[in-house]
C-alpha positions, 0 to 999 in steps of 0.5 A, a space after each residue: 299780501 299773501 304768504 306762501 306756506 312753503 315760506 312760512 314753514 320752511 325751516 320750522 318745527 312748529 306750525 306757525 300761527 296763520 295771519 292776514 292782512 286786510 284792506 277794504 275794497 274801498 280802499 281801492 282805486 278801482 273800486 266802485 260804489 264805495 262810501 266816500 267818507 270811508 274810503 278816506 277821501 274827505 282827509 285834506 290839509 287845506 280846503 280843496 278846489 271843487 265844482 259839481 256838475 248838473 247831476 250832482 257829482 261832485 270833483 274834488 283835486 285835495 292834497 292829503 298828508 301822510 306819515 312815509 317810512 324812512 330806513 334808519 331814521 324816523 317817518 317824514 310827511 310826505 304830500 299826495 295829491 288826489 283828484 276825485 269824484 263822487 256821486 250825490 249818494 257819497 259812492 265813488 266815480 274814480 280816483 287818481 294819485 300821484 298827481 302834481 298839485 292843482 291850482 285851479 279846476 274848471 268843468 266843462 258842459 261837454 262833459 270834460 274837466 280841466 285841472 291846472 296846476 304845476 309840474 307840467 308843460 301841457 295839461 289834458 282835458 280829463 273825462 268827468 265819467 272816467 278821470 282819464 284823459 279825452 282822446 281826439 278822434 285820431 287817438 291823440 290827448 287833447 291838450 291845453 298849454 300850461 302857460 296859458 292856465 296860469 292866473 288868479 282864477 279859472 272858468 268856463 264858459 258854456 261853449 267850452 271856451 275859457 276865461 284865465 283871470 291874470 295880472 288883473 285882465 281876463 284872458 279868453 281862450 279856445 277850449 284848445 288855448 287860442 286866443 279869442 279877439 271877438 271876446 275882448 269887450 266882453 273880457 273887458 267888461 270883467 277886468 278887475 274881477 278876483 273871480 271869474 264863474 259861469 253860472 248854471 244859468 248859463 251867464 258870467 259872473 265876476 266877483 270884484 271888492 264889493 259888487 258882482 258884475 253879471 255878463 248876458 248871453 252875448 257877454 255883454 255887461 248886464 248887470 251889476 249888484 253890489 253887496 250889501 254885507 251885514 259885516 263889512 269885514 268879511 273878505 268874499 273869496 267865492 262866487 256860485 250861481 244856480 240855475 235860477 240865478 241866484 248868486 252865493 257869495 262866500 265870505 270869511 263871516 257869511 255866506 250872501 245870496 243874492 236872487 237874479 232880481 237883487 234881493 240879498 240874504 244872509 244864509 249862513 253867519 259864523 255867528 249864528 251857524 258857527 259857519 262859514 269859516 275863514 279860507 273856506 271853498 264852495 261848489 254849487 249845485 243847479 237846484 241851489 243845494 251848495 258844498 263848503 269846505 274847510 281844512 282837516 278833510 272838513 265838508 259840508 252840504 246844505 240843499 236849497 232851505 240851507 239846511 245841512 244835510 251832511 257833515 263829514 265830522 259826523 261820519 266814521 271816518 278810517 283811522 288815520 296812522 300817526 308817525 308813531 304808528 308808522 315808526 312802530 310798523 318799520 321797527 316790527 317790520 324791521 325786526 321782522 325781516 331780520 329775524 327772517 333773515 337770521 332764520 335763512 341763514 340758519 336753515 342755510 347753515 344746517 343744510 350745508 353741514 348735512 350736505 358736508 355730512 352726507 359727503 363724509 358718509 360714503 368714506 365713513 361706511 368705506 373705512 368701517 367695511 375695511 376694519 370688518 373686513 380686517 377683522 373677519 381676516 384677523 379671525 380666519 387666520 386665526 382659526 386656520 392657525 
C-alpha cells in the first residue's frame, strides 16, 4: 500500500511522519524460490493430504485458519483452503487459494494432479509444474465428474487411469471418468481395502485390517502380507511404497516397513521417537525418504535410514496475528479513518468559508471605494465652499 503525498499533506501545516507498510516477497502467490516455512505454508489445523512426486516435490491441499475483521464487532475465524507445492530445497512451485476444501488428492505419472473435494460439479486435472488446470489440445479443461470422486480413498494407477474406494468396493475408471469393465477382477481383488495406493514400483497396494494385499502388473492378486505389529492397538491409517518395494505403514503408534520379500521393521515408535502420532498423513518418496504430518502446520521429513532431516517446529516461522491482534488493527484502522474523515471535513469546511470570503470581497472593496469616494466629495465640497 502506498500513500500519496498530496493526500498525506493535504490540509496539514505539519509535515507528516513517512511510514511503510511491508510484506516479504514470499508472501506472494507468485513468488518463486521462496522459504516454505517462511512464506508460512506449514500453518494447517489438521493433518494435510499429500503425495510427492519422483523429483522430490512435494503437494500439499491443507485448510489454514485465520482471524478475518468484522465491522462493529469482534474478528471471526474464518477457513482458507491452500493447495501447494514445494521443491525438495523448501522453495516454493506455486500456491493457490480460495479453494474449496480437498478431500482426497492423487498424482498422476503424466505429470498432472487431481484434488477432489466439495463444492464443485466437476474437478480439473491440474499441471503439477503450474497448479493450474490441464487444457485439451482444443483449449478446452479437462475434467473429471465430481460424483464419480466421491469414496473412502483415491489412487492412480500408472496409465493415468483411477481407482475410487466407495461403499467398500473399488471403482475403476478412465482418467476422463468412464468405467473400466476389463478391470472388474482386479478392483475386486482389492475389495474391502481402507486404502488403495500405486507404489513407486509401479504395483497396487491395499490396505485392509491387518494385512496388505499387493496387485502385479496385469492387477492380478500376487501377494498378501499380514502385519506383524508389535502393538496391536495401533490403527494403521496409510500406505506408501518406494521404488524397491518396500511398503510404509503408518499407525497411531508406529510406523511399519515392511521389504518387497516380507520382512517388517518398526522405524519409527511414539514410544521411543516420540513419533508417530494419532491421525497423522504420510507421503513417500521412490529412494524411501518419507513426510509425516501432523496438526498445528506439524511436518517432518526423515531419508531412507529414518532419520530426521527436517522439522518445521524448529524453523522460524512468521508470526501468526491473534484475534486480539487483529481487533487491535480494526480499532486503529477504525480510528484512523475516522480522523481522516474529521480532517476532510475540516479542510472542507474551511475551504467553503474562504470560498464564501472570497465571494464577499469584490462587494467589500466596492463599498469601502464608495465611502472614499463619498469622502473625497464631502471634502472638495468643502473646500469650494
Amino acid at each position: 500500500m502506498h500513500v500519496p503525498d498530496q493526500f498525506v499533506h493535504r490540509g496539514r501545516r505539519k509535515v507528516a511522519a513517512r511510514w511503510f507498510l511491508c510484506f516479504d516477497a514470499s508472501i506472494a502467490d507468485d513468488a518463486p524460490s521462496a522459504q516454505a516455512v517462511a512464506a508460512g505454508l506449514f500453518d494447517w489445523k489438521d493433518p494435510p493430504l499429500a503425495v510427492v512426486d519422483a523429483e522430490g516435490n512435494l503437494y500439499c491441499a491443507a485448510t489454514q485458519a485465520h482471524w478475518v475483521p468484522v465491522e462493529g464487532k469482534f474478528p471471526r475465524e474464518k477457513d482458507v483452503h491452500v493447495l501447494w507445492s514445494i521443491t525438495p530445497s523448501m522453495d516454493v512451485r506455486w500456491l493457490q487459494r480460495g479453494l474449496s476444501r480437498a478431500v482426497h488428492l492423487a498424482l498422476s505419472p503424466r505429470g498432472t494432479l487431481l484434488v477432489t473435494g466439495r463444492g464443485k460439479a466437476d474437478r480439473p486435472w491440474l499441471s503439477t509444474k503450474t497448479g493450474l488446470p490441464v487444457q485439451e489440445a482444443d483449449g478446452t479443461v479437462r475434467e473429471i465428474s465430481g460424483h464419480l470422486l466421491a469414496g473412502q480413498d483415491l489412487a492412480c494407477d500408472h496409465d493415468g487411469c483411477l481407482l475410487i474406494m466407495k461403499d467398500g468396493a473399488v471403482l475403476w475408471l478412465s482418467p476422463g471418468g468412464a468405467d473400466l469393465p476389463e478391470r472388474r477382477d482386479a478392483a475386486a481383488a482389492l475389495a474391502g481395502a481402507r486404502r488403495v495406493h500405486r507404489g513407486w514400483d509401479g504395483l497396487l497396494y491395499g490396505l485392509t485390517t491387518g494385512k496388505i494385499v499387493r496387485l502385479d502388473a496385469s492387477g492380478g492378486r500376487s501377494h498378501e502380507m499380514k502385519l506383524a505389529s508389535e502393538d496391536q492397538d495401533s490403527q494403521y491409517s496409510a500406505l506408501g511404497v518406494d521404488a524397491g518395494g518396500n511398503a510404509y505403514v503408518l499407525g497411531s503408534k508406529e510406523l511399519v516397513r515392511i521389504s518387497a520379500t516380507g520382512e517388517q521393521s518398526v522405524i519409527l515408535m511414539s514410544k521411543r521417537d516420540k513419533l508417530p502420532r494419532s491421525g497423522m498423513r504420510m507421503a513417500v518418496h521412490p529412494d524411501g525418504s518419507f513426510w509425516l504430518f501432523g496438526e498445528g502446520g506439524a511436518a517432518w521429513k526423515f531419508d531412507a535410514s529414518a532419520a530426521l532431516v527436517f522439522a518445521s517446529e524448529k524453523e522460524p516461522r512468521p508470526p501468526k496475528p491473534t484475534s486480539t491482534d487483529v481487533f487491535q488493527a480494526q480499532m486503529a484502522a477504525t480510528k484512523a479513518r475516522l480522523l481522516a474523515e474529521h480532517e476532510e471535513r475540516s479542510r472542507r469546511a474551511s475551504e467553503q468559508l474562504a470560498a464564501e470570503k472570497r465571494k464577499q470581497r469584490p462587494a467589500e472593496i466596492a463599498l469601502l471605494a464608495a465611502i472614499a469616494l463619498f469622502l473625497v466629495l464631502g471634502l472638495v465640497a468643502v473646500f469650494l465652499m
